[in-house]
TIRO-2110 file (N, C-alpha, C; in Angstrom, 1 decimal):
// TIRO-2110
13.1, 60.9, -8.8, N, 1, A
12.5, 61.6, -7.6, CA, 1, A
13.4, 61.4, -6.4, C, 1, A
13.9, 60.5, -6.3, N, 2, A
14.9, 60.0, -5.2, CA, 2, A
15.9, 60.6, -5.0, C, 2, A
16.3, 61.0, -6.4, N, 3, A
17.8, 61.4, -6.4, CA, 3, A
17.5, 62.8, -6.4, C, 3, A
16.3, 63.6, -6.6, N, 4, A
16.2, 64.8, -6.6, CA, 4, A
15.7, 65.4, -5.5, C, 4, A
15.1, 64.4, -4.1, N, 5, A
15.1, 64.2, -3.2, CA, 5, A
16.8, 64.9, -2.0, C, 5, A
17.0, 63.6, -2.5, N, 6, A
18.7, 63.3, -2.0, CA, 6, A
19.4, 65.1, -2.1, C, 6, A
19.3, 65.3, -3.3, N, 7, A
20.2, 66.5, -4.0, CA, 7, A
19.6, 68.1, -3.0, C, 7, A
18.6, 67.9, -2.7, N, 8, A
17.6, 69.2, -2.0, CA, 8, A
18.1, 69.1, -0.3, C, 8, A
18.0, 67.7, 0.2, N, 9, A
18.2, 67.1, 1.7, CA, 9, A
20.1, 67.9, 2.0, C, 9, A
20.8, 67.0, 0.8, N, 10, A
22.3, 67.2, 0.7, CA, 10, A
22.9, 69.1, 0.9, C, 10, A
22.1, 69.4, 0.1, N, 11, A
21.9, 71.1, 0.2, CA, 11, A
21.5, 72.0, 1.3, C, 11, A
20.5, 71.0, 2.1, N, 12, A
19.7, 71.9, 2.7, CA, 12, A
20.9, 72.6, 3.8, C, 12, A
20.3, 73.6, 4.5, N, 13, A
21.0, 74.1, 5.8, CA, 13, A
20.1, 74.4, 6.9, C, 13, A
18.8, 73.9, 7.0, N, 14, A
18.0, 73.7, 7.8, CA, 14, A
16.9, 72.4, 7.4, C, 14, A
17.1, 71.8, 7.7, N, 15, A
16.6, 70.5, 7.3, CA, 15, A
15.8, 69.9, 8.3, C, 15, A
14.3, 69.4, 8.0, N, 16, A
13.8, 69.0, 8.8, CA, 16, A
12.5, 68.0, 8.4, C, 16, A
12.5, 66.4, 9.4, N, 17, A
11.3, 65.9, 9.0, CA, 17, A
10.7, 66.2, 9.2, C, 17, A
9.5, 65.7, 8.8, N, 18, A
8.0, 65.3, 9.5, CA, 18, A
7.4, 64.1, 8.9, C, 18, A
7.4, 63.1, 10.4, N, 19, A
7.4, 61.9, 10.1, CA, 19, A
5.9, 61.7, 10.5, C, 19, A
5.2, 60.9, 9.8, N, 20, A
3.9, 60.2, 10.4, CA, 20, A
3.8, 58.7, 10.2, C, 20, A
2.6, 58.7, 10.5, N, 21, A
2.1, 57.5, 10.8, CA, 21, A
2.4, 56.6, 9.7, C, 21, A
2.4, 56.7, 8.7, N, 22, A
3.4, 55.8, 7.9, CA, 22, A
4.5, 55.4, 7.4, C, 22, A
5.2, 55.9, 8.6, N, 23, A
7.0, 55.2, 8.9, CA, 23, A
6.6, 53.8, 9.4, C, 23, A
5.5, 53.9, 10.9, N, 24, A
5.0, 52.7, 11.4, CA, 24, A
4.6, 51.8, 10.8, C, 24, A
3.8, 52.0, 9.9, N, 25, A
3.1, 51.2, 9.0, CA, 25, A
3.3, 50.7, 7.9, C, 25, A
5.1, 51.0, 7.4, N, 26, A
5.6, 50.9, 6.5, CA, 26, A
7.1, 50.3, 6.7, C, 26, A
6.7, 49.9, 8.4, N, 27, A
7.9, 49.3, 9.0, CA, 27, A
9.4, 50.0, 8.9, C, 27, A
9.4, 51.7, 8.5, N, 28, A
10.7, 52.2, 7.8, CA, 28, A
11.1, 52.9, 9.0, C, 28, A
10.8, 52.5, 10.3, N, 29, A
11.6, 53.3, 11.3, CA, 29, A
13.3, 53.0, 11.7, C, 29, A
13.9, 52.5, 11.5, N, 30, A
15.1, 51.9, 11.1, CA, 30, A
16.0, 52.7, 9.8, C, 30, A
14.7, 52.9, 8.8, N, 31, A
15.3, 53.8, 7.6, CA, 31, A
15.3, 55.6, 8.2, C, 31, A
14.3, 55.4, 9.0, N, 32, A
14.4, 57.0, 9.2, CA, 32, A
15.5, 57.4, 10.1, C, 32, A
15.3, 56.5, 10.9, N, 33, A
16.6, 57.0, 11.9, CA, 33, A
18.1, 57.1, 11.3, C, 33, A
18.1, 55.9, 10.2, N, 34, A
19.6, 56.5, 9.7, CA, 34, A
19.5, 57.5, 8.8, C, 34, A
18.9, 58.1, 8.3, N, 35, A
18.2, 59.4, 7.8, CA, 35, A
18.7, 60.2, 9.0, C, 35, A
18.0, 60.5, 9.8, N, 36, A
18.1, 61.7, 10.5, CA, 36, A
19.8, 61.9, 11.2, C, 36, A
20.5, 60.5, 11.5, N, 37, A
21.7, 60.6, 12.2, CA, 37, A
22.7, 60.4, 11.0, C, 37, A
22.4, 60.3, 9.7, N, 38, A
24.0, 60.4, 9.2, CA, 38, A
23.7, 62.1, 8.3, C, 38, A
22.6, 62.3, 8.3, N, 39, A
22.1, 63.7, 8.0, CA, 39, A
22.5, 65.0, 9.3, C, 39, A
22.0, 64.7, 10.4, N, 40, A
21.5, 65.2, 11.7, CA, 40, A
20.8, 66.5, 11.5, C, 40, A
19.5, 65.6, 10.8, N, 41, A
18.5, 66.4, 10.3, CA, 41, A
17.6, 66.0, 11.8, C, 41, A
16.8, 67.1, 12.2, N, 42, A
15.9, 67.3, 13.4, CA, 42, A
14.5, 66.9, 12.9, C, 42, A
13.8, 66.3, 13.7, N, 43, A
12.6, 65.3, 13.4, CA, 43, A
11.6, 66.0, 14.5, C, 43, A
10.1, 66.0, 13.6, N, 44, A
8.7, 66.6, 14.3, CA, 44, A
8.3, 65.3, 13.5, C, 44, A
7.4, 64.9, 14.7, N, 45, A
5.9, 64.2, 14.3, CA, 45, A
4.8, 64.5, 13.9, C, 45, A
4.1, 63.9, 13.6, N, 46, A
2.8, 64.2, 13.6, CA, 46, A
1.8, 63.0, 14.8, C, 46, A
0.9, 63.5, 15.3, N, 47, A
0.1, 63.0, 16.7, CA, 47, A
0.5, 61.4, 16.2, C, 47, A
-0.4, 60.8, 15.3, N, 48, A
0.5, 59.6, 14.8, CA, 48, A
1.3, 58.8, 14.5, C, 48, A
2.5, 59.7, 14.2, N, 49, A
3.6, 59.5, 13.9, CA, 49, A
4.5, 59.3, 15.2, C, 49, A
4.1, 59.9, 16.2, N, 50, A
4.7, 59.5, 17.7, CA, 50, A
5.6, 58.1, 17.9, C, 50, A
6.7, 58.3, 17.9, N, 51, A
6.9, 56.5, 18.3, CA, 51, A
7.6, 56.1, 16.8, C, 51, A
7.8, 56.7, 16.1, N, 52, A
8.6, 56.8, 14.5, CA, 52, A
10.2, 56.7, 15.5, C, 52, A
10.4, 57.7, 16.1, N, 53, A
11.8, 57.6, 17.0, CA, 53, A
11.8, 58.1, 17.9, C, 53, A
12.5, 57.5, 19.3, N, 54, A
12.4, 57.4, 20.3, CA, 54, A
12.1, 59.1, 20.8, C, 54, A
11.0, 59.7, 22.0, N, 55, A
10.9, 61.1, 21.9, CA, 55, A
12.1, 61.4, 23.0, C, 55, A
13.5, 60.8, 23.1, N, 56, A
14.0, 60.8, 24.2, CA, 56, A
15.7, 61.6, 23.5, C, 56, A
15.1, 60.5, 21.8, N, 57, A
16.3, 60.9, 20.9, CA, 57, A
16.5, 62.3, 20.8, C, 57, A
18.3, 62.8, 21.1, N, 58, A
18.5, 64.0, 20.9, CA, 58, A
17.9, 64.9, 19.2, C, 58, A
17.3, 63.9, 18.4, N, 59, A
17.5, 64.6, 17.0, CA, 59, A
15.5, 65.0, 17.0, C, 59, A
14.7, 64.2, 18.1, N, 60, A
13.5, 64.5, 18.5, CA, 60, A
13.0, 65.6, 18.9, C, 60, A
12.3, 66.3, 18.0, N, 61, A
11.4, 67.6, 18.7, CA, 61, A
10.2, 67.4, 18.9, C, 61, A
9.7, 65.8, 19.4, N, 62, A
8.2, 66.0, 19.7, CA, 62, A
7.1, 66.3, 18.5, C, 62, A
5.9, 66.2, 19.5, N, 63, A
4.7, 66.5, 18.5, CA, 63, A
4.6, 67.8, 17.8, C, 63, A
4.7, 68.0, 16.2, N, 64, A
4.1, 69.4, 15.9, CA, 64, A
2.4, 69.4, 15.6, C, 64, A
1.9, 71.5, 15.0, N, 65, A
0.9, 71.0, 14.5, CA, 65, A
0.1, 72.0, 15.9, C, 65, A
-1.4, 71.6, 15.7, N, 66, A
-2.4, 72.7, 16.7, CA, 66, A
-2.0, 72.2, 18.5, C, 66, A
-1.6, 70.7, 18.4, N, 67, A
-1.3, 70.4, 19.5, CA, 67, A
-0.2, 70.2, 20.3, C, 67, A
0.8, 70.3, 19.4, N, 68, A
2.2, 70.3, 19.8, CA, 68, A
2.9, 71.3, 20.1, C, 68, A
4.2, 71.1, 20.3, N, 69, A
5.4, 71.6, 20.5, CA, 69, A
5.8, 73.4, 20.1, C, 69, A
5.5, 74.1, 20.7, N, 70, A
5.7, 75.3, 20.0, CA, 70, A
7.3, 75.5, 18.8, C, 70, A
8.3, 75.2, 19.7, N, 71, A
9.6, 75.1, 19.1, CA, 71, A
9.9, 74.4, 17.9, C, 71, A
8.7, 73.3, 18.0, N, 72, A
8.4, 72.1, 16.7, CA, 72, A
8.2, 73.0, 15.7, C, 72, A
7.1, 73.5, 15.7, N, 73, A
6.4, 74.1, 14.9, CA, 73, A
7.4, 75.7, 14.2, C, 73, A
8.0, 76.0, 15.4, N, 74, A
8.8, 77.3, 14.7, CA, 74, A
10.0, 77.0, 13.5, C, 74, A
10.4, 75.3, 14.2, N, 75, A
11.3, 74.9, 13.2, CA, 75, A
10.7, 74.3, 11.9, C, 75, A
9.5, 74.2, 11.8, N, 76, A
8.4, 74.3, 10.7, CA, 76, A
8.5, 75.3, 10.3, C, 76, A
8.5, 76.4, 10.5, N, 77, A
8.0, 77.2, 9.6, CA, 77, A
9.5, 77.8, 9.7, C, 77, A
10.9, 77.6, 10.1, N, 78, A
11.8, 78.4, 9.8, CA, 78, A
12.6, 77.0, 8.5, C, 78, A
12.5, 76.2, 8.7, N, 79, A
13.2, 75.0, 7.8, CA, 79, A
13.6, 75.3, 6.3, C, 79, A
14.3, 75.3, 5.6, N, 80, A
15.0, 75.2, 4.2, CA, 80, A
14.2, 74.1, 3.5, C, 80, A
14.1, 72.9, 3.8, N, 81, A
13.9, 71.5, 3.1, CA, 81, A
13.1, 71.4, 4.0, C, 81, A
11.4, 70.7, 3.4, N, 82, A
11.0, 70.0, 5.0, CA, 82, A
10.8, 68.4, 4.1, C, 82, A
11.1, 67.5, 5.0, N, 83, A
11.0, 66.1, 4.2, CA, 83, A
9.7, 65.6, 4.4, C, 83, A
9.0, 65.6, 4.3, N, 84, A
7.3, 64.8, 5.1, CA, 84, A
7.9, 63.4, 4.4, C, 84, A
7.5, 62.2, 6.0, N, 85, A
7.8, 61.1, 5.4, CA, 85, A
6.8, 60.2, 5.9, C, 85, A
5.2, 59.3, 5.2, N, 86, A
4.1, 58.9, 5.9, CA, 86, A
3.7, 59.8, 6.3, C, 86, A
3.3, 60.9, 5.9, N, 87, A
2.4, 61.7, 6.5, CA, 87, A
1.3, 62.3, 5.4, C, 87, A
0.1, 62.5, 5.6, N, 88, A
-0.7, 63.6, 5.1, CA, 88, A
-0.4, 65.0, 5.8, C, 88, A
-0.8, 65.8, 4.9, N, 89, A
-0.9, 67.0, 5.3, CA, 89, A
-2.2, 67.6, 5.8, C, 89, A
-2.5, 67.1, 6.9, N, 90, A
-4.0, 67.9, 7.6, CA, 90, A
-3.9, 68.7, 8.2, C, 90, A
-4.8, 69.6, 8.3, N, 91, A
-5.2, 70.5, 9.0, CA, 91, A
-4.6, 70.7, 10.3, C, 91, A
-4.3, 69.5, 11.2, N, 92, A
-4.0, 69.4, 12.7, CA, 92, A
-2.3, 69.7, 12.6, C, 92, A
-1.3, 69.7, 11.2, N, 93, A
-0.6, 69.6, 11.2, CA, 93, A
-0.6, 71.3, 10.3, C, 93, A
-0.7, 71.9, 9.9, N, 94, A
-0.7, 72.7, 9.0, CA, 94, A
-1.0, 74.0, 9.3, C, 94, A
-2.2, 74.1, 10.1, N, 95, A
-3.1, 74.9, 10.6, CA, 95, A
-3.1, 75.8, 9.2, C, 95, A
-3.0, 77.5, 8.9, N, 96, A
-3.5, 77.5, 7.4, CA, 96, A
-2.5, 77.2, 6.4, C, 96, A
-3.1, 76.4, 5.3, N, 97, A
-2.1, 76.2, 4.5, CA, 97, A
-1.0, 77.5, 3.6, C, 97, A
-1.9, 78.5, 3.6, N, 98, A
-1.4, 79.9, 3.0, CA, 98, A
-0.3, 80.1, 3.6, C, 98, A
-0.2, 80.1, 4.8, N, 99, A
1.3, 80.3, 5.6, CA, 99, A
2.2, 79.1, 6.2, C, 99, A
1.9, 77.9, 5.7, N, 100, A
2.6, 76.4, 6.5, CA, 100, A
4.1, 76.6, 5.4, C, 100, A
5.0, 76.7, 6.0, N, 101, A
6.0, 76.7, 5.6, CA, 101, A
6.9, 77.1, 4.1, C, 101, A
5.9, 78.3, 4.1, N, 102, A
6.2, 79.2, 2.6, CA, 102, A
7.6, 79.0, 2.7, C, 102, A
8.6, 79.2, 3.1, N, 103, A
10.2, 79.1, 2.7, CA, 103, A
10.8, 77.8, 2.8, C, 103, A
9.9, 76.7, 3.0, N, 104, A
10.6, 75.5, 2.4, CA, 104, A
10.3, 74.9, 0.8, C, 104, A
11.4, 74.7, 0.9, N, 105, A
11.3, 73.2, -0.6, CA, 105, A
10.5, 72.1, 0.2, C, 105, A
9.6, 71.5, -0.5, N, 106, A
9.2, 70.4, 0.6, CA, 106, A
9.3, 68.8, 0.0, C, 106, A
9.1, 68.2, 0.1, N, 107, A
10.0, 66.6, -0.1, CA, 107, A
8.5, 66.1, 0.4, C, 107, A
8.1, 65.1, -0.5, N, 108, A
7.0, 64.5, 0.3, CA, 108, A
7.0, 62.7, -0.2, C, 108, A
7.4, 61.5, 0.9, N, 109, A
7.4, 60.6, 0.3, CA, 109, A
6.4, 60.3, 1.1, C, 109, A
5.5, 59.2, -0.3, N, 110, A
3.9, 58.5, 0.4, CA, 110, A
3.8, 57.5, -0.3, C, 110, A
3.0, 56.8, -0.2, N, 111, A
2.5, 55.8, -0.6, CA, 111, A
1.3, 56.0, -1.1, C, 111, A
0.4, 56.8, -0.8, N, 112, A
-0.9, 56.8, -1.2, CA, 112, A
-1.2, 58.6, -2.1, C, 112, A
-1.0, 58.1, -3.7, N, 113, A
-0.8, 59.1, -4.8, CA, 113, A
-2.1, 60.1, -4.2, C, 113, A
-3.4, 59.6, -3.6, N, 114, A
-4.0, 60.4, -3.8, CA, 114, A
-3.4, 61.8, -2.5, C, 114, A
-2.6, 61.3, -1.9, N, 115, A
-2.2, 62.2, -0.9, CA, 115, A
-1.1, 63.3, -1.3, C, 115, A
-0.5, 63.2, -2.6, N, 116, A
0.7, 64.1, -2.5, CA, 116, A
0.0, 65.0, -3.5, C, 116, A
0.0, 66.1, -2.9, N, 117, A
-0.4, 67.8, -3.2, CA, 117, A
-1.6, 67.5, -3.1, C, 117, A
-2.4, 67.1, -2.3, N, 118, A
-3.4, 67.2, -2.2, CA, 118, A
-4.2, 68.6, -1.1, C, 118, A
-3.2, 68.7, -0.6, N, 119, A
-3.0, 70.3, 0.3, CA, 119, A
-1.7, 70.8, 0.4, C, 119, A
-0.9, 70.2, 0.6, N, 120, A
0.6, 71.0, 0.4, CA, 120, A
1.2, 70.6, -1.1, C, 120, A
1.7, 71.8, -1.9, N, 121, A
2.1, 70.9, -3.4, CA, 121, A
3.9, 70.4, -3.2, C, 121, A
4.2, 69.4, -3.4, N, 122, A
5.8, 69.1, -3.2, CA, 122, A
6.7, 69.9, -4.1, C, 122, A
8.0, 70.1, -4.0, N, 123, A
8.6, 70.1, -4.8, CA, 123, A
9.4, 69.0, -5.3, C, 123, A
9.1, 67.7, -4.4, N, 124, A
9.2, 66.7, -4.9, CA, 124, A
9.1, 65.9, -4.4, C, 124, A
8.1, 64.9, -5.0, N, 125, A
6.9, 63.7, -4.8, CA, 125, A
7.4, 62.3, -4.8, C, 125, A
7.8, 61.5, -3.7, N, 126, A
8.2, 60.3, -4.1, CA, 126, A
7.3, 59.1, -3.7, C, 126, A
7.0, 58.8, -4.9, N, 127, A
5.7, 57.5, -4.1, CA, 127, A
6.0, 56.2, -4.3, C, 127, A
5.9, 55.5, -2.8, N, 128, A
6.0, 54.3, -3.0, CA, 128, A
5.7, 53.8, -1.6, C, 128, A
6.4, 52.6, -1.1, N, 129, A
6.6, 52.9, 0.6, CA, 129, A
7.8, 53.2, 1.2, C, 129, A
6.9, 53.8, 2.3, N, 130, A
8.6, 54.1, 3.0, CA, 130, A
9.6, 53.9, 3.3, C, 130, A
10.0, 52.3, 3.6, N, 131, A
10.8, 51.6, 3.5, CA, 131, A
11.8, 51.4, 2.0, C, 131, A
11.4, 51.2, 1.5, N, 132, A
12.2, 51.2, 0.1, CA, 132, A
12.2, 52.4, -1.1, C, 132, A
11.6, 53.4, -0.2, N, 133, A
12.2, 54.7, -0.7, CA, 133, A
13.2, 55.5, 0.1, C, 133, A
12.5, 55.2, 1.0, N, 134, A
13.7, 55.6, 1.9, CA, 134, A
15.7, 55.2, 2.1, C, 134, A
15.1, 53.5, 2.1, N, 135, A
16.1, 52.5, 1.4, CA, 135, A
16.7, 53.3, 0.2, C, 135, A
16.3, 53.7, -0.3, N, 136, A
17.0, 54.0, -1.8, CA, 136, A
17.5, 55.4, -1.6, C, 136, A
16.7, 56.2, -0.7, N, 137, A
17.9, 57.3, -0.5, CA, 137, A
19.0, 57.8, 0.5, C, 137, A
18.9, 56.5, 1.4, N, 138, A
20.0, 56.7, 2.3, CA, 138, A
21.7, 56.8, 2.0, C, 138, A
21.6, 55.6, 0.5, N, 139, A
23.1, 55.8, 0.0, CA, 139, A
23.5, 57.0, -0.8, C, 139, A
22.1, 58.2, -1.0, N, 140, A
22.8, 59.1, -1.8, CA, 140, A
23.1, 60.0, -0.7, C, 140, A
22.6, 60.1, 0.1, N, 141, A
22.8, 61.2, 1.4, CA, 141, A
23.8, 61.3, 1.9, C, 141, A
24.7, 62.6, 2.0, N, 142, A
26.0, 62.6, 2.6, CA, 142, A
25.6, 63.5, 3.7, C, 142, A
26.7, 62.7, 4.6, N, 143, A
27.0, 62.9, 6.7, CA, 143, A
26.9, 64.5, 6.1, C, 143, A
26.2, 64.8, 7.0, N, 144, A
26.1, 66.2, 7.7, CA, 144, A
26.1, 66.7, 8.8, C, 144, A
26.3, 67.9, 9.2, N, 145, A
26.1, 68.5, 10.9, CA, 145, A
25.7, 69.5, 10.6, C, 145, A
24.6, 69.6, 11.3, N, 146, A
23.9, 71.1, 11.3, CA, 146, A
23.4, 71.6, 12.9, C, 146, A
25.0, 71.9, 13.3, N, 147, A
25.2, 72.9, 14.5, CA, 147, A
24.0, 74.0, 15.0, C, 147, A
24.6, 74.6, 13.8, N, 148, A
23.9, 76.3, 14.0, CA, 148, A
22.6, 76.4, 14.1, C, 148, A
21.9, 75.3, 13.2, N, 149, A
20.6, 75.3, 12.6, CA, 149, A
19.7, 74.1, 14.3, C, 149, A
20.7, 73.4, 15.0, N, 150, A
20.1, 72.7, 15.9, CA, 150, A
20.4, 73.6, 17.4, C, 150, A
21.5, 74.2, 17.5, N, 151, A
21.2, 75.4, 18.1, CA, 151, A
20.2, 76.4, 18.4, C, 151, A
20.1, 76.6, 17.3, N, 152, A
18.7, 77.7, 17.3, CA, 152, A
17.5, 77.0, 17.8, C, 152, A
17.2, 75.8, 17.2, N, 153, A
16.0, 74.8, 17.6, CA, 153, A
16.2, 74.8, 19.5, C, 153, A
17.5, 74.5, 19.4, N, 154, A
17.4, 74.3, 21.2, CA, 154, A
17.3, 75.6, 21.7, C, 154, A
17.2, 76.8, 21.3, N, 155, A
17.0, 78.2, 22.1, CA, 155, A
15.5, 78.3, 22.1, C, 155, A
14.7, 77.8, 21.2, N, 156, A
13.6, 78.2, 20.9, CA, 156, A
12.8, 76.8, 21.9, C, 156, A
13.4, 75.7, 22.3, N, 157, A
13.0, 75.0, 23.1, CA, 157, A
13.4, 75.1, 24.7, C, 157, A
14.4, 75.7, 24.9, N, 158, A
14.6, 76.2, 26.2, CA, 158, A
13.5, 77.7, 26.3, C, 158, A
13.0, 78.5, 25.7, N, 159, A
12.2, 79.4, 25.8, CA, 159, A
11.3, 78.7, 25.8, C, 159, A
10.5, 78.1, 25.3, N, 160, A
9.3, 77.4, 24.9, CA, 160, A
9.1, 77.0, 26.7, C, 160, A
10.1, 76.6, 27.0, N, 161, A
10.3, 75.3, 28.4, CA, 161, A
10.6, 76.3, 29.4, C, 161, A
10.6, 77.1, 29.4, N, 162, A
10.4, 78.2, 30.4, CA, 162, A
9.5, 78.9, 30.7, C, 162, A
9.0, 79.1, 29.2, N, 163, A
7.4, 79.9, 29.7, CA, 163, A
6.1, 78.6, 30.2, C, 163, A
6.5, 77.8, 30.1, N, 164, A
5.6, 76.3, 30.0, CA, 164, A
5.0, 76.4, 31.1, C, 164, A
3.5, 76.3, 31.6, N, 165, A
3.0, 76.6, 32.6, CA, 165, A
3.2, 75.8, 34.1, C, 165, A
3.5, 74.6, 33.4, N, 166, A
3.8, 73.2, 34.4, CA, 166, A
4.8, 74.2, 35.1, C, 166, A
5.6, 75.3, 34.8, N, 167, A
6.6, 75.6, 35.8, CA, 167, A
6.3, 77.1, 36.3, C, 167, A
5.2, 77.2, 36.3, N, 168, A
4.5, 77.9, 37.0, CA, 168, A
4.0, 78.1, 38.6, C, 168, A
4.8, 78.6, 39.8, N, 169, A
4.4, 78.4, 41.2, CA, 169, A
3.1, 79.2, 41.6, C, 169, A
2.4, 78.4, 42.2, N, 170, A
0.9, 78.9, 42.5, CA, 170, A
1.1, 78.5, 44.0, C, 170, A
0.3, 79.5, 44.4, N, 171, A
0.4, 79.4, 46.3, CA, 171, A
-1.4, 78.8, 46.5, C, 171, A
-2.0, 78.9, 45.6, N, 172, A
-3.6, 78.5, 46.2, CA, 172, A
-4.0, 77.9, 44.7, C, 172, A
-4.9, 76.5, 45.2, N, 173, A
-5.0, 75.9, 44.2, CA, 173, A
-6.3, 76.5, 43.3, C, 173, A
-5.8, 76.7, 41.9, N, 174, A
-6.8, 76.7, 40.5, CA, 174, A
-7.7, 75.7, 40.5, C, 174, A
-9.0, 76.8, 40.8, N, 175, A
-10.2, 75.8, 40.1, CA, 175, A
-10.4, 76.4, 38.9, C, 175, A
-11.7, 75.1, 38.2, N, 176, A
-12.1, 75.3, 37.4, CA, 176, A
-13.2, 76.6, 37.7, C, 176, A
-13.4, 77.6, 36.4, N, 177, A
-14.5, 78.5, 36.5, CA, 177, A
-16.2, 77.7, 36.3, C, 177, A
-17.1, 77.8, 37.5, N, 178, A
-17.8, 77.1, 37.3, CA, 178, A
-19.3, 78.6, 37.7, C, 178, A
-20.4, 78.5, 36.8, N, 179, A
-21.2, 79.0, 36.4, CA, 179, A
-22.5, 78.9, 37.5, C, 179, A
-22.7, 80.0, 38.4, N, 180, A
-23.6, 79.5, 39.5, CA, 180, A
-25.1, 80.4, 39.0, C, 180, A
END
């Protein structure tokens, strides 16, 4: 599964995590980041997954999912490979599953069997923990750059960051609608 992992990641030409809460918990944040920078594969979280890698890191696109990142989310659903690594597939992250990333291969390493295809089905399932699966697939992974593919992410994040309301000028302050 590792190596068939490796072989899909190696291929891909839009490549993307999604890391959760069990990178943290699996102590494998160390593994992911060499993951993402000798790949320069682009990373979404999940709300728990936050703190997997720094949100400061160029290869960071923030939280995806109902509450996150619009740009996050578009490179969700535009991705080639998506790797889920410690994450379930819920709802908060997915929103319907009928349409969550129909054009990716998906990669899903977990630890907890009862979680893989349990809503998204993999095209390939690696179980164990993240740390020593991960461990095990860093030596098959060859350096990549994916320019074009992190380009686009950053057009769709400078749009995203333009229409963003915080930068919105108001001359009279917004209340709340309140019901008299």
């Amino acid at each position: 599964a590792v190596r068939a992992a490796a072989d899909l990641i190696n291929a891909a030409q839009r490549p993307l995590v999604l890391a959760g809460h069990g990178v943290q918990l699996g102590d494998a944040t160390w593994e992911l980041r060499q993951l993402i920078e000798k790949a320069e594969i682009p990373t979404v979280t999940t709300l728990l997954g936050i703190g997997d890698i720094p949100e400061t890191h160029p290869l960071c696109l923030g939280m995806g999912g109902m509450h996150g990142e619009a740009y996050a989310n578009q490179a969700i659903q535009a991705c080639d490979v998506l790797i889920a690594v410690g994450m379930r597939f819920d709802d908060r992250i997915t929103g319907r599953l009928d349409s969550f990333a129909r054009q990716a291969k998906i990669i899903h390493f977990e630890i907890d069997p009862a979680e893989i295809g349990k809503n998204v089905k993999p095209d390939v399932a690696v179980l164990g923990d993240c740390k020593d699966t991960l461990g095990a697939l860093l030596p098959l992974i060859e350096e990549r750059r994916h320019s074009e593919w992190l380009g686009l992410i950053n057009e769709w994040r400078a749009d995203s960051q333009e229409r963003d309301i915080s930068n919105a000028e108001v001359d009279e302050l917004i209340l709340p609608f309140v019901m008299r």
